[in-house]
VMD Tcl script that draws the C-alpha trace (Angstrom):
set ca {
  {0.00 0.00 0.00}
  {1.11 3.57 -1.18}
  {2.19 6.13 2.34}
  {0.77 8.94 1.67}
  {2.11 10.25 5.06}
  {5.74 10.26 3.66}
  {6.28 13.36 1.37}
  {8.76 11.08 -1.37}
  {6.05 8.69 -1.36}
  {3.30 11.13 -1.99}
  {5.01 12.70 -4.76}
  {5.77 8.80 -6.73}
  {2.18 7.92 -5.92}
  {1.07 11.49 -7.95}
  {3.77 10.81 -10.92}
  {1.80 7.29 -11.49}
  {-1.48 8.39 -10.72}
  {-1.11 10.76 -13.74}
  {0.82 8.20 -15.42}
  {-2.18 5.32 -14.95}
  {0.25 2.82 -13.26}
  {-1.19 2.43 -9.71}
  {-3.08 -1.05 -8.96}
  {-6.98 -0.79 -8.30}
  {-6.12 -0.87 -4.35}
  {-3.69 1.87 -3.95}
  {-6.15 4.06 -6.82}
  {-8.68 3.80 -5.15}
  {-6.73 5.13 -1.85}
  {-5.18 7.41 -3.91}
  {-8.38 9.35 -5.15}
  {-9.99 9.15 -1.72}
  {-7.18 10.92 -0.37}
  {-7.16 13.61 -3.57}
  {-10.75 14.61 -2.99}
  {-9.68 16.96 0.28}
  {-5.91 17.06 -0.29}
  {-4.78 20.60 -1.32}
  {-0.72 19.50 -1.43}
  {-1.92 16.04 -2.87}
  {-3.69 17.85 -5.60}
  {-1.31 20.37 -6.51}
  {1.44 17.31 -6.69}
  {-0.92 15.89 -9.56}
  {-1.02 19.45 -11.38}
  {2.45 19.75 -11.19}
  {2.96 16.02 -12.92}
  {0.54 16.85 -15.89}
  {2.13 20.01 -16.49}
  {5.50 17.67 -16.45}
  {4.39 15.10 -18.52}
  {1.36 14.79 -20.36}
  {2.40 17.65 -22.63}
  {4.70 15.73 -23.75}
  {3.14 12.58 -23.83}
  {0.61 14.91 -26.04}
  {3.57 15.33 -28.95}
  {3.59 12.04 -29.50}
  {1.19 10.96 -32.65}
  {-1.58 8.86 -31.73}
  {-1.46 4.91 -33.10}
  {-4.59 3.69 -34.38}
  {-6.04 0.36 -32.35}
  {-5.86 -2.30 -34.41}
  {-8.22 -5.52 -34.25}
  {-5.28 -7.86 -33.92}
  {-4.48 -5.85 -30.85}
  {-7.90 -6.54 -29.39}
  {-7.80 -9.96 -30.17}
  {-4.47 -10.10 -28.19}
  {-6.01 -8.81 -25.07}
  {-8.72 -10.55 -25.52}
  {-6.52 -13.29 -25.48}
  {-4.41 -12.39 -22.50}
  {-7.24 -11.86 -20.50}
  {-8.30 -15.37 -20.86}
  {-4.95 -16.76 -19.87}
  {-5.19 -14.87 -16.51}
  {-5.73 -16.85 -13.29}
  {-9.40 -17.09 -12.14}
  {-9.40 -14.49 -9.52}
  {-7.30 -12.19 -11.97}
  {-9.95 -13.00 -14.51}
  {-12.46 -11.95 -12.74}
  {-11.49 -8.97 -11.54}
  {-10.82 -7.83 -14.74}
  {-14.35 -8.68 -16.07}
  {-15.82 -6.96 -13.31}
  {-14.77 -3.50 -14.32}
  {-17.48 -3.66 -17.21}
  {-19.75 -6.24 -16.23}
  {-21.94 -5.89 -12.29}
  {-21.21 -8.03 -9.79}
  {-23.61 -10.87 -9.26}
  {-24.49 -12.52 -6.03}
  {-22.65 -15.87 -5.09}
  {-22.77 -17.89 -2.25}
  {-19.23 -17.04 -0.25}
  {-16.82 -20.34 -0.35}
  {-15.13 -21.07 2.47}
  {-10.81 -20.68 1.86}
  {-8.13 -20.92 3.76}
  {-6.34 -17.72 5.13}
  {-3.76 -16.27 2.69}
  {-0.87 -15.06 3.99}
  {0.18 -11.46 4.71}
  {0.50 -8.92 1.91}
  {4.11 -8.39 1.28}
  {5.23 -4.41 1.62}
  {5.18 -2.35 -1.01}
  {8.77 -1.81 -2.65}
  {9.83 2.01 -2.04}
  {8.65 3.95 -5.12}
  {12.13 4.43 -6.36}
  {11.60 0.65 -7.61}
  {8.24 0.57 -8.81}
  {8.23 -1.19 -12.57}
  {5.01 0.73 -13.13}
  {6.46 4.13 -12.34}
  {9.58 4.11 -14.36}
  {7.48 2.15 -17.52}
  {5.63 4.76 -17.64}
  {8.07 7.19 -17.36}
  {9.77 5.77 -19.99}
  {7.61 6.24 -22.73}
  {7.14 10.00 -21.84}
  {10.48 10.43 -22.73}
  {10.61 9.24 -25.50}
  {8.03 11.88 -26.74}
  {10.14 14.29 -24.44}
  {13.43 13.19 -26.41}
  {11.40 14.14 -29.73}
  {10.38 17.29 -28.71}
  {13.67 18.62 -27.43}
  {15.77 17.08 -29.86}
  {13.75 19.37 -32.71}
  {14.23 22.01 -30.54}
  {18.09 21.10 -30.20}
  {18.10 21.19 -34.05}
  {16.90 24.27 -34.20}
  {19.82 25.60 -32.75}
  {23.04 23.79 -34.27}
  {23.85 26.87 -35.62}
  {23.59 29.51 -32.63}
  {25.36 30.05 -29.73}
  {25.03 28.47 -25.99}
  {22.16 30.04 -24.54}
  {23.49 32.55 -21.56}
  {22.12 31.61 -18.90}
  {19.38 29.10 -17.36}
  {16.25 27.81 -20.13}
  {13.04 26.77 -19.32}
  {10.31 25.02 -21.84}
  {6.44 24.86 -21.82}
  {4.23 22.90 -23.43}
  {1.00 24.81 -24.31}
  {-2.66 22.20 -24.58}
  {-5.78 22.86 -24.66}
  {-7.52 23.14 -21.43}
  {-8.87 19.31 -21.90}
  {-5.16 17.98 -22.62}
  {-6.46 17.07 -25.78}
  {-4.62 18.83 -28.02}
  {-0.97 20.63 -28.15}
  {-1.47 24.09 -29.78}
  {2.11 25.90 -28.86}
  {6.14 24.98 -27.00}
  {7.14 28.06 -25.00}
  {10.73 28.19 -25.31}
  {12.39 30.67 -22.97}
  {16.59 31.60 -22.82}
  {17.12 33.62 -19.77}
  {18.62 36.93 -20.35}
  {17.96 36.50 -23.97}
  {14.39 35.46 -25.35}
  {11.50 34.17 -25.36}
  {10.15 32.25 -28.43}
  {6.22 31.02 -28.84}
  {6.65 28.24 -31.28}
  {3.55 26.49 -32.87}
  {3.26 22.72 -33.77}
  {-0.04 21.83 -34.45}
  {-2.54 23.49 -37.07}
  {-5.63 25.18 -35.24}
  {-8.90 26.57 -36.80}
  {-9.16 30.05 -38.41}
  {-9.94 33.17 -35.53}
  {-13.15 35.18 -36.75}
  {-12.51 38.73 -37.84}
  {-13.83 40.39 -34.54}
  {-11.78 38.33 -32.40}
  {-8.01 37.80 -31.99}
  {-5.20 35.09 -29.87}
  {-4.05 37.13 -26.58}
  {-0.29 35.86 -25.03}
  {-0.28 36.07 -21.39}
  {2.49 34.72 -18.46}
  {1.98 34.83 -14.84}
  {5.19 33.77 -12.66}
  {4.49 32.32 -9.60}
  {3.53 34.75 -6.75}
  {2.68 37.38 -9.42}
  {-0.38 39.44 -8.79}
  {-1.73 38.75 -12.19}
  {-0.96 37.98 -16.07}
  {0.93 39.99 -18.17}
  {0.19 40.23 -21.84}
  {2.73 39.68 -24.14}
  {0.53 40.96 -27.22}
  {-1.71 39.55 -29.86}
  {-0.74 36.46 -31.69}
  {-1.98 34.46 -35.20}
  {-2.67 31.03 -35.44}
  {0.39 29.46 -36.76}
  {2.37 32.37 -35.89}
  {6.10 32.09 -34.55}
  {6.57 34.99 -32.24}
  {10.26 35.79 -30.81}
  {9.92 38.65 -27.81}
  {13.49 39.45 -25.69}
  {13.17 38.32 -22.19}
  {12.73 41.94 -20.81}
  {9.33 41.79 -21.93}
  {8.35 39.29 -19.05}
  {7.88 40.36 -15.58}
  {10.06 37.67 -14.58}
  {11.40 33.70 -16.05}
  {11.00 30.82 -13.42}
  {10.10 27.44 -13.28}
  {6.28 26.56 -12.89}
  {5.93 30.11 -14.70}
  {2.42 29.92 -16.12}
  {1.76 30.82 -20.00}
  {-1.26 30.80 -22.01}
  {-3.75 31.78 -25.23}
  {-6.72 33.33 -24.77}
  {-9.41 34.04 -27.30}
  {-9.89 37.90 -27.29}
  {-11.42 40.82 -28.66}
  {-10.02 41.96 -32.27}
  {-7.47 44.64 -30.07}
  {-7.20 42.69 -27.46}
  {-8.62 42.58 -23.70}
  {-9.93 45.94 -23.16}
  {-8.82 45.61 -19.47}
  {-5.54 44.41 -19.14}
  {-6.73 41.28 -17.76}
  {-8.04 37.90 -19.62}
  {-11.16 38.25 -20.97}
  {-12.30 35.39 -23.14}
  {-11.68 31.52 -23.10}
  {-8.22 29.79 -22.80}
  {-7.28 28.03 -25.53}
  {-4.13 26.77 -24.26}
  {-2.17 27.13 -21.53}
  {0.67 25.42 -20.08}
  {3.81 25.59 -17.10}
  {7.52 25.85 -17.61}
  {10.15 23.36 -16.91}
  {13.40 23.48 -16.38}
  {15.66 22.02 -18.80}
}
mol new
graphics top color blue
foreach p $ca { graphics top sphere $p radius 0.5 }
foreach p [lrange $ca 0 end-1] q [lrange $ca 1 end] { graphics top cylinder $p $q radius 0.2 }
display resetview
């Protein structure tokens, strides 16, 4: 069973809860726990913002029927009681008369997080979308010089995860580039994209100007209020000038947090 007592712990449990590698048992804790925990909560924001961005570059793979047929088929060769609970999940539980067994022994301890095969699985095919992202980002720049001084990268989805619209790519004490990589519908004439960034502990969001679909937009660093990790940016959808009052107006459209690379 996961600890959520022990901060280490707490913070593995959130990576695979995000990740979908938990068993039923310590999910099921999990959530129960997430319904009233502030920290526990803002550990699982912090993980999407981490990963399923990237995980969100990667292409999708079509499900084939030979796939289906293979889990179809590995689901038969489970054990009984493994079979079961599988089926269970889409089919409701039926009364049965309770057979009598002999007591199983102990549950062993959980291994410390550090070992879990679910955790780093996971984790492992993240980075392989995060390799692809940063290595055409690391293309990009065979040609320029080292970047100054500390960089930072955010990955900008729509407020459902479901799509990727824009990478923030950000070069302290040099620039700041909005970068996008996916196609997104035409704006109508009486509305326009709005940049914004809010660093954490800032009073507020910043606008950073108007921006078109498809646009690449380069701004020098001096025209944020400040670069950090965890730095909030996104796209709002705006009045043809722009927000009339400084502040967000319309609906995000993306928005995303940097990391540190």
């Amino acid at each position: 069973m996961i600890d959520l007592d022990d901060a280490a712990e707490r913070d593995a449990a959130a990576g695979e809860y995000v990740l979908g590698t938990l068993d039923a048992d310590d999910r099921l804790t999990f959530e129960q726990a997430l319904k009233a925990d502030t920290d526990l909560q803002a550990r699982v924001y912090a993980w999407q913002d981490q990963l399923l961005g990237l995980s969100a570059l990667a292409p999708p793979a079509p499900t084939t029927a030979g796939l289906w047929r293979r889990i179809q088929a590995s689901v038969a060769a489970l054990p009984p009681a493994a079979a079961a609970a599988t089926a269970s999940a889409s089919a409701p539980a039926m009364p049965q008369a309770r057979p009598r067994v002999p007591a199983q022994p102990a549950r062993e301890a959980a291994p410390p997080w550090w070992q879990r095969l679910g955790l780093w699985q996971g984790l492992s095919g993240l980075a392989v979308a995060a390799s692809l992202a940063l290595s055409v980002l690391l293309v990009q720049r065979l040609q320029a010089p080292a970047p100054a001084g500390e960089r930072y990268l955010a990955v900008l989805q729509s407020p459902d995860q479901q799509k990727t619209g824009w990478v923030v790519e950000i070069e302290a004490g040099r620039q700041v580039r909005l970068v996008p990589v996916s196609e997104m519908a035409a704006v109508a004439e009486d509305r326009s994209l709005q940049f914004w960034t809010k660093p954490q502990g800032a009073a507020g969001p910043t606008s950073l100007g108007l921006v078109r679909a498809g646009q690449t937009v380069v701004l020098p660093v001096s025209a944020l209020p400040g670069v950090g990790a965890q730095q909030l940016f996104e796209i709002t959808l705006e009045p043809r000038e722009g927000s009339p009052i400084g502040k967000p107006t319309g609906p995000i459209l993306f928005v995303g947090r940097t990391v540190r690379l």
